[in-house]
C-alpha positions in Angstrom: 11.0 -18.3 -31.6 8.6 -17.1 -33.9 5.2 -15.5 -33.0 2.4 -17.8 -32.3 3.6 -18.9 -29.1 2.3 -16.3 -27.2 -1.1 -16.3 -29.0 -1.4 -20.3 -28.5 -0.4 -20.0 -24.9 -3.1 -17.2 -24.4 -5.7 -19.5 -26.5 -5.2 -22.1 -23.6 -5.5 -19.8 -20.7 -8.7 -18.7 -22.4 -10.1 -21.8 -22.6 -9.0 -23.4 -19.2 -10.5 -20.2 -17.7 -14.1 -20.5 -19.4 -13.8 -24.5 -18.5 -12.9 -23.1 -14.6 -15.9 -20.7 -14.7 -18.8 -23.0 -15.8 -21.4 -22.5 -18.6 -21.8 -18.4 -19.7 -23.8 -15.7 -19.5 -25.8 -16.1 -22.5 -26.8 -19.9 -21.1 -26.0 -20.6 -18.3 -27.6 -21.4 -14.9 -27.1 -17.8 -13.1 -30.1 -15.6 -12.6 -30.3 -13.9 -15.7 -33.1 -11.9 -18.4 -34.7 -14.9 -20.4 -38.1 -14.7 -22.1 -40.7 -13.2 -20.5 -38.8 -13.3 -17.0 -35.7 -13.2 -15.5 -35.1 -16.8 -13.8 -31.7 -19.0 -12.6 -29.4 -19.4 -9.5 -28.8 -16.6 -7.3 -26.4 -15.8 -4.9 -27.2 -17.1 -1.1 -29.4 -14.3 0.1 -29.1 -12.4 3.5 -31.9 -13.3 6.1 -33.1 -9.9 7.0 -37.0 -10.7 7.8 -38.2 -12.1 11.1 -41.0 -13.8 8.9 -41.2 -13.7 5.2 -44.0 -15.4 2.9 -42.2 -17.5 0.9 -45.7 -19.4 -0.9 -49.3 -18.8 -1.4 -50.5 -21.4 -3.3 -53.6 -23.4 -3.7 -53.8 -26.8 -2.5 -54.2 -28.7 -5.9 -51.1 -30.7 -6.1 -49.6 -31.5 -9.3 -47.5 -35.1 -8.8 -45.4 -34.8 -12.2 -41.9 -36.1 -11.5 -39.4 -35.8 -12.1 -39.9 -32.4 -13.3 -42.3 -31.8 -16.3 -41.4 -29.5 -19.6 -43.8 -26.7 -19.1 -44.9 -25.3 -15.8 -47.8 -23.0 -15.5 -49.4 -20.7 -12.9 -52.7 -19.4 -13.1 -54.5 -17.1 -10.5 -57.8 -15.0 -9.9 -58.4 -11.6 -9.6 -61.3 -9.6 -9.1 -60.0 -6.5 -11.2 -57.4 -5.8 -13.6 -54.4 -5.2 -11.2 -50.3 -5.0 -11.1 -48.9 -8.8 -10.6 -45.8 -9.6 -9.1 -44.6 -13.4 -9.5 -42.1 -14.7 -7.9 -41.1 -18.8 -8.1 -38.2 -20.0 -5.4 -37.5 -22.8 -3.7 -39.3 -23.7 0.0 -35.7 -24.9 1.6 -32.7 -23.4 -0.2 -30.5 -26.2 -2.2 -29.9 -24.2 -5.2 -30.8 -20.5 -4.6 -33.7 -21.0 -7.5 -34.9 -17.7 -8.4 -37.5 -16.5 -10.7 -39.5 -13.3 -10.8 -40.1 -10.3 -13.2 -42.3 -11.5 -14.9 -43.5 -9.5 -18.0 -47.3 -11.4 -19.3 -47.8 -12.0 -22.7 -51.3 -10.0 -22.5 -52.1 -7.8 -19.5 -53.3 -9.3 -15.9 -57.2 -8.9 -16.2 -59.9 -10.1 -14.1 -61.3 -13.6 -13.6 -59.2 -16.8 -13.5 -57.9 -16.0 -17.1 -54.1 -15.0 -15.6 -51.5 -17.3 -16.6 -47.5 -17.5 -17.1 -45.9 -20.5 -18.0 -42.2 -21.3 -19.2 -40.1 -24.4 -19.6 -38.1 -26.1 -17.4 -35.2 -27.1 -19.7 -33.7 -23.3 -19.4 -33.1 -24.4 -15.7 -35.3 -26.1 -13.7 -34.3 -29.7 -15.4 -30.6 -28.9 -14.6 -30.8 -29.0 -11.2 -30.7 -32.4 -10.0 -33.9 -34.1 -8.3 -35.5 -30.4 -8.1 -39.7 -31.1 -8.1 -42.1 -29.3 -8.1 -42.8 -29.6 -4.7 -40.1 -28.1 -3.4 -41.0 -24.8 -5.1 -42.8 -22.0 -3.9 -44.7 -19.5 -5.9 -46.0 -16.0 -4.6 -48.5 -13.6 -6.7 -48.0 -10.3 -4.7 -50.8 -7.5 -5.9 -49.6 -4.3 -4.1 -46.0 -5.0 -4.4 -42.8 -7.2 -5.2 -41.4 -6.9 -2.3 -42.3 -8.9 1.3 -43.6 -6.8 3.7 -45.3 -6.6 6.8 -49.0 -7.0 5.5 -49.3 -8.9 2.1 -52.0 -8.9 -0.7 -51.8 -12.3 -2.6 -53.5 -13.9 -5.0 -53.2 -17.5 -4.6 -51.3 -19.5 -7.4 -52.8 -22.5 -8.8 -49.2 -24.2 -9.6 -49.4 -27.2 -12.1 -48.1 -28.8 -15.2 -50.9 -30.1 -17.6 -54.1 -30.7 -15.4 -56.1 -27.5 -14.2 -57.9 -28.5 -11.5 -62.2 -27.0 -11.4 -62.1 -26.7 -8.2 -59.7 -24.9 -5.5 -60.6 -26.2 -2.4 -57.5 -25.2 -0.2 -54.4 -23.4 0.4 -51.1 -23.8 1.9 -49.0 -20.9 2.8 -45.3 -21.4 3.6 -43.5 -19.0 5.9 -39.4 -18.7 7.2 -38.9 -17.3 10.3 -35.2 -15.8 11.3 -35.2 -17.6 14.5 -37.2 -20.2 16.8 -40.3 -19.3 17.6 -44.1 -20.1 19.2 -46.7 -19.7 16.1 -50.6 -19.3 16.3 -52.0 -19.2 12.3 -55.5 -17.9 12.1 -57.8 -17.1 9.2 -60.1 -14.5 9.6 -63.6 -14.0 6.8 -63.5 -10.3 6.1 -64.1 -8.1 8.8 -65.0 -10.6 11.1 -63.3 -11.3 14.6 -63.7 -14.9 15.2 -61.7 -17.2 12.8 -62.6 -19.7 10.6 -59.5 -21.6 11.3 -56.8 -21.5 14.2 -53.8 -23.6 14.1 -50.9 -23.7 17.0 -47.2 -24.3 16.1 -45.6 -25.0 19.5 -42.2 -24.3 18.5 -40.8 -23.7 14.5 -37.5 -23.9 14.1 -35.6 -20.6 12.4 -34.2 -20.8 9.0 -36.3 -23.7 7.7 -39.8 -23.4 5.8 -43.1 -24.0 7.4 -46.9 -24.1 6.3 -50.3 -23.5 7.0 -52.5 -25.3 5.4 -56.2 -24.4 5.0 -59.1 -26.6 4.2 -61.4 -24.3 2.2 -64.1 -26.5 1.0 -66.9 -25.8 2.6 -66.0 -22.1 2.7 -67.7 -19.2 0.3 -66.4 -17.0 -1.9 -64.9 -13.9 -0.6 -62.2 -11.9 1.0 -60.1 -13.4 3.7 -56.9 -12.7 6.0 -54.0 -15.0 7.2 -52.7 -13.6 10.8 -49.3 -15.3 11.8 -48.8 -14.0 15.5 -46.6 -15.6 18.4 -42.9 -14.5 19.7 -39.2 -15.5 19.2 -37.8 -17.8 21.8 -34.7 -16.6 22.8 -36.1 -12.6 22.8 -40.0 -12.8 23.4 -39.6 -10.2 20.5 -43.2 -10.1 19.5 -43.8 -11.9 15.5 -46.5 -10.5 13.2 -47.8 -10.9 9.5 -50.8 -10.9 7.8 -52.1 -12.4 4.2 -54.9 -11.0 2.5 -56.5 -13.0 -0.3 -59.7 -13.5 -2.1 -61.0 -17.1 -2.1 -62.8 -18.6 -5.8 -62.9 -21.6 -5.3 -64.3 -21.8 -9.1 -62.3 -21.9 -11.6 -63.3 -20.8 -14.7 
């Protein structure tokens, strides 16, 4: 017997194991460093929030399908301020993850903030994935969800910015079923500008509120989620600060 038996045999395990394991770490699908983010598949996540923003976008739909090369988000601020993006999808299918986002020049004021990045890396290789189904958060005090957010709203689109931003949607998960009551709130004031009621949302799956904004001004505004779990009565709470502008420029 002479000696490149063993090394052929091991040359085959080799290979039947890389087959086995899927594409690698340098370009593969898993949630990895890539330019100017980190982006791809993560693990299934532990529900751990009775209520978590998963979107704050604006209401400017983009209707590219199936999934266009470049995708861009672009938001306001009023200052210069730390930006936290994270892009994931509304109702889990592929654990889509993106986040860590490191901008080309820093976030400044103005509508001038935008990241973009192609979809070929992952987004294209995950069967009848739109844009749609994607949810994209711009947190300002911090990257994680917490109790009392401060978002800027995302203007998420492909080619065509719109001038105007004449509405939002905001997509929540709750960790259970539950009676909702969605109210914006202008400033410091006490009565809101919009009230909506959710009877009963089911736990696990996504939800939003969507907010006609075009006939309101410029100007600071809060999101108050209240209501109760089902099966506990355990009291629900969250709250979205944001600045409305609706011009873009």
């Amino acid at each position: 017997m002479n000696g490149r038996g063993p090394w052929l045999a091991l040359a085959g395990l080799l290979a039947l194991h890389t087959s086995i394991a899927g594409p690698s770490q340098s370009g593969g699908l898993e949630y990895q460093k890539r330019a100017g983010r980190y982006e791809g598949i993560k693990p299934k996540p532990v529900a751990g929030y009775d209520i978590e923003l998963l979107s704050a976008r604006a209401d400017a739909p983009d209707t590219s399908d199936p999934m266009p090369d470049r995708l861009r988000i672009r938001f306001y601020l009023g200052s210069p301020s730390d930006a936290f993006i994270c892009v994931r999808e509304l109702d889990y299918r592929y654990y889509y993850w993106l986040d860590q986002v490191q901008p080309v020049v820093p976030w400044t004021s103005g509508f001038h903030n935008v990241f973009e990045w192609p979809s070929s890396d992952v987004l294209k290789q995950l069967a009848s994935l739109r844009m749609d189904d994607l949810g994209v958060t711009v947190r300002l005090d911090r990257p994680e969800p917490a109790a009392i957010e401060h978002v800027a709203p995302a203007i998420f689109y492909s080619s065509t910015l719109p001038a105007r931003v004449n509405g939002y949607l905001f997509s929540f998960r709750l960790n259970g079923s539950a009676h909702i009551t969605a109210s914006i709130f202008s400033a410091d004031k006490t009565e809101p500008v919009f009230r909506e009621v959710f009877p009963r949302k089911a736990g696990g799956a996504p939800f939003t509120v969507r907010w006609d904004a075009s006939a309101a001004p410029a100007g600071s505004y809060r999101l108050v989620i209240g209501g109760w779990f089902s099966d506990t009565n355990q009291a629900i709470s969250q709250t979205v600060t944001f600045f409305h502008q609706p011009v873009v420029q």
